[in-house]
C-alpha positions as CSV (number, residue, x, y, z in Angstrom):
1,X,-16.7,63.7,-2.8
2,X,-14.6,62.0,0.0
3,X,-13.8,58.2,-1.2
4,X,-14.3,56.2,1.7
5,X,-12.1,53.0,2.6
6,X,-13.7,50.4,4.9
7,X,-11.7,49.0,8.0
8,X,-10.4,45.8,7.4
9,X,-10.2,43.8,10.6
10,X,-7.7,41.1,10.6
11,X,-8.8,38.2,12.6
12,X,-5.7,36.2,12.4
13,X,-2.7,38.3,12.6
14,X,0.0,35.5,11.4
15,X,-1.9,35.8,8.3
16,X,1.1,36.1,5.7
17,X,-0.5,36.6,2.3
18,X,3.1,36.4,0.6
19,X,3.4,36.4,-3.0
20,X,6.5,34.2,-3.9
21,X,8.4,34.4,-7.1
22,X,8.7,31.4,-9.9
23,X,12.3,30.8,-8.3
24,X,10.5,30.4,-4.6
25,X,7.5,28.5,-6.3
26,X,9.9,26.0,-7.3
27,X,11.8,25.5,-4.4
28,X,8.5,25.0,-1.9
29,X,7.4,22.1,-5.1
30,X,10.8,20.8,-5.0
31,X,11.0,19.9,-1.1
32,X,7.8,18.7,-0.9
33,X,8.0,16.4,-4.1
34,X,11.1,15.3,-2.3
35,X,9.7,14.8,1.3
36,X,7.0,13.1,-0.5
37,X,9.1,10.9,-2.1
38,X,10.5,10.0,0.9
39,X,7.5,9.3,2.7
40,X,6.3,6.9,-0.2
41,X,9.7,5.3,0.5
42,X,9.8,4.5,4.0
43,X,6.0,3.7,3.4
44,X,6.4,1.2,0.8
45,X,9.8,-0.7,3.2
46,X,7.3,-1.0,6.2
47,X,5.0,-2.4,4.3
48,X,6.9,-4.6,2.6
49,X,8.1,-6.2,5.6
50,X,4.7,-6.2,6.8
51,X,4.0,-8.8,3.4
52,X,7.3,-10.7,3.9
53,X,6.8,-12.0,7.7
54,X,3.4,-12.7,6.8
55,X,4.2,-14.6,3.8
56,X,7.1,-16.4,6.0
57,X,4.2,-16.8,8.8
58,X,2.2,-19.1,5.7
59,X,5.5,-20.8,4.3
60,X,6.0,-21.7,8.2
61,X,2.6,-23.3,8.1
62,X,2.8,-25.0,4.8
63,X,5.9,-26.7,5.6
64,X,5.2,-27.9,9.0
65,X,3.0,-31.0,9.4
66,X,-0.5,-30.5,10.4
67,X,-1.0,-32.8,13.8
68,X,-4.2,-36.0,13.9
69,X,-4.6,-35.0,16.9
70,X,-9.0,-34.7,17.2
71,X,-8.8,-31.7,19.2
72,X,-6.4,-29.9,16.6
73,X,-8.0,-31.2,13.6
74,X,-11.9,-29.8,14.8
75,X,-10.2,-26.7,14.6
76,X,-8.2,-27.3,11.0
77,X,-10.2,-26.4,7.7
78,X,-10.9,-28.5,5.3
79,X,-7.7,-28.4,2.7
80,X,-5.1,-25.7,4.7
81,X,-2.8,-26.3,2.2
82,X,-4.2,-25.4,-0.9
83,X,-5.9,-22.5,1.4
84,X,-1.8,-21.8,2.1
85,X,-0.7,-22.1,-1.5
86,X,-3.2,-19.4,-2.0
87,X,-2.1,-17.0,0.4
88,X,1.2,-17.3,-0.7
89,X,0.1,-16.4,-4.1
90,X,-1.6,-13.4,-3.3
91,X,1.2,-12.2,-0.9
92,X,3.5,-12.4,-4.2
93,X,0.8,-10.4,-5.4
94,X,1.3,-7.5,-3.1
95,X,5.0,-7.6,-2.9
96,X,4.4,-7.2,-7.0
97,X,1.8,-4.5,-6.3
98,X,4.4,-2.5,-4.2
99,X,7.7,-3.1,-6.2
100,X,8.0,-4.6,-9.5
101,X,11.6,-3.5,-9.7
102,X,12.9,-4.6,-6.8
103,X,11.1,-8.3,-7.6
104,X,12.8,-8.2,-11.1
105,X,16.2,-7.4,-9.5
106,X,15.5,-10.8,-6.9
107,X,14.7,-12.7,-10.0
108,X,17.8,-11.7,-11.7
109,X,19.8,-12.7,-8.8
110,X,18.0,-16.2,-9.4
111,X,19.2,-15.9,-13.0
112,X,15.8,-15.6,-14.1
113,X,15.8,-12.8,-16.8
114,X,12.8,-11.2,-17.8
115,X,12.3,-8.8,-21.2
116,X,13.1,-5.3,-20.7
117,X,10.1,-4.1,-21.7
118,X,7.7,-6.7,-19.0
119,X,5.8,-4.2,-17.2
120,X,5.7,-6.9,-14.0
121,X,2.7,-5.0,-12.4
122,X,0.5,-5.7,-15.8
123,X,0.1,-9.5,-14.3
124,X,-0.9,-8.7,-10.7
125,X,-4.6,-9.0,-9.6
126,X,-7.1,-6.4,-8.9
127,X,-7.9,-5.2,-5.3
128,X,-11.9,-7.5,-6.2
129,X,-10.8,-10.4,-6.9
130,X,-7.7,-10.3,-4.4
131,X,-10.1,-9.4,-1.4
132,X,-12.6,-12.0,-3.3
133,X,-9.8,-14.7,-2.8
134,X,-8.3,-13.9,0.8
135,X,-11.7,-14.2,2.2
136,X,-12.4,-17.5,1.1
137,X,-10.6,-19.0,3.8
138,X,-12.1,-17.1,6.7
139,X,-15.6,-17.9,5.5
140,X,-15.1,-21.3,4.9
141,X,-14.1,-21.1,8.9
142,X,-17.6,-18.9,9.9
143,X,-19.4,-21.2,8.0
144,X,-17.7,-23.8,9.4
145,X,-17.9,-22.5,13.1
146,X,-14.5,-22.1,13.9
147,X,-12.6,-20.5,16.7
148,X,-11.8,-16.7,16.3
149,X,-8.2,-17.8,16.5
150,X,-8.6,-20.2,13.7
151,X,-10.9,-17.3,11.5
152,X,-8.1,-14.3,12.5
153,X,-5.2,-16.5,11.3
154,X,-7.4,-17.1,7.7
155,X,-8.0,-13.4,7.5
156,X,-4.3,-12.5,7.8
157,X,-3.9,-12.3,4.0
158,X,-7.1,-10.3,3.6
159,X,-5.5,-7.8,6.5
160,X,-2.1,-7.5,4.7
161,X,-4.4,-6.6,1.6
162,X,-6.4,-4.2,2.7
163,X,-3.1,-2.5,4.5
164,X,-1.5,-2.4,0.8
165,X,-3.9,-1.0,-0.7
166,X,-4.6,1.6,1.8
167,X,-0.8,2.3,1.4
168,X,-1.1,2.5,-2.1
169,X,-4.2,4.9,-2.3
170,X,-1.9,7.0,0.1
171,X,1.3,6.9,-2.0
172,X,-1.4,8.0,-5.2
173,X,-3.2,10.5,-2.9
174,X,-0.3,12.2,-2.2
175,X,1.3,12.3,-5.6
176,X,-2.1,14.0,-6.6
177,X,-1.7,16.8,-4.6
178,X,1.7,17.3,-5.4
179,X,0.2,17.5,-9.3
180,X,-2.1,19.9,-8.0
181,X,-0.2,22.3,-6.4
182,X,2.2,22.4,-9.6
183,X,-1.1,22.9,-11.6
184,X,-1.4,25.8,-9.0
185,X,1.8,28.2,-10.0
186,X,1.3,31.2,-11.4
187,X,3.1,33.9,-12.5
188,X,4.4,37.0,-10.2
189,X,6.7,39.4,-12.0
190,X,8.3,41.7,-9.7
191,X,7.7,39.5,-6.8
């Protein structure tokens, strides 16, 4: 009996089934933990200034003196500033959510020392009640039939939100894969 060996058609030649060794396996992880690294990096700076001029946009507006003016004021909300204070608060928030460390090194330059072992991030608020509280504003404004203007500048802080925690699912998202693929290795002797 003749054994008989079907064709194989190959529909993608650049198809490169290469088997790499633990030494290759390794390398490949390490560059792409490191790119991802970096990409986490230079996410985490942009959006961090993202959160800073926004939460120099509201110290702007809680300084400054609100005008008496009648067509200003049917455009104000009632109580901006504690509306302010709040959005301030939750942009501390977010810059905590991104970097505890670098927060903790700003409060030491302040000579305001902390305990080692204060995990900064355990005292920041979840993405519910953060959304919950930077959409107070703008709905006070809806209700209140506001300009868009005046509603787009309340839902500032719930934009910077959503954009941190987008950033963060990212940053998580990719260190998952990067798990995964490690999960992945196997073993190839005499590759």
């Amino acid at each position: 009996m003749h054994r008989r060996i079907p064709f194989k058609f190959n529909e993608d030649p650049q198809d490169d089934a290469t088997i790499l060794d633990d030494q290759e396996q390794q390398e490949v992880l390490d560059t792409l933990r490191k790119d991802n690294i970096n990409s986490n990096k230079q996410l985490i700076r942009l959006t961090q200034c993202l959160v800073t001029l926004s939460t120099i946009l509201f110290l702007v507006y809680f300084v400054s003196p609100i005008r008496s003016q009648d067509s200003i004021n049917s455009e104000i909300i009632p109580l901006p500033r504690p509306f302010t204070l709040l959005s301030l608060i939750l942009h501390a928030n977010l810059l905590l959510l991104l970097d505890s460390n670098s927060i903790r090194n700003i409060l030491l330059r302040f000579r305001i020392e902390l305990n080692s072992n204060t995990d900064l991030g355990l005292y920041t608020l979840g993405p519910t009640l953060s959304y919950s509280l930077a959409l107070v504003a703008p709905t006070v404004c809806i209700f209140l039939r506001r300009s868009w203007l005046t509603i787009s500048w309340w839902s500032i802080t719930a934009v910077v939100t959503y954009t941190v925690q987008t950033v963060l699912e990212s940053i998580a998202s990719g260190n998952e894969r990067i798990s995964s693929l490690e999960a992945m290795r196997y073993v190839a002797p005499g590759a």
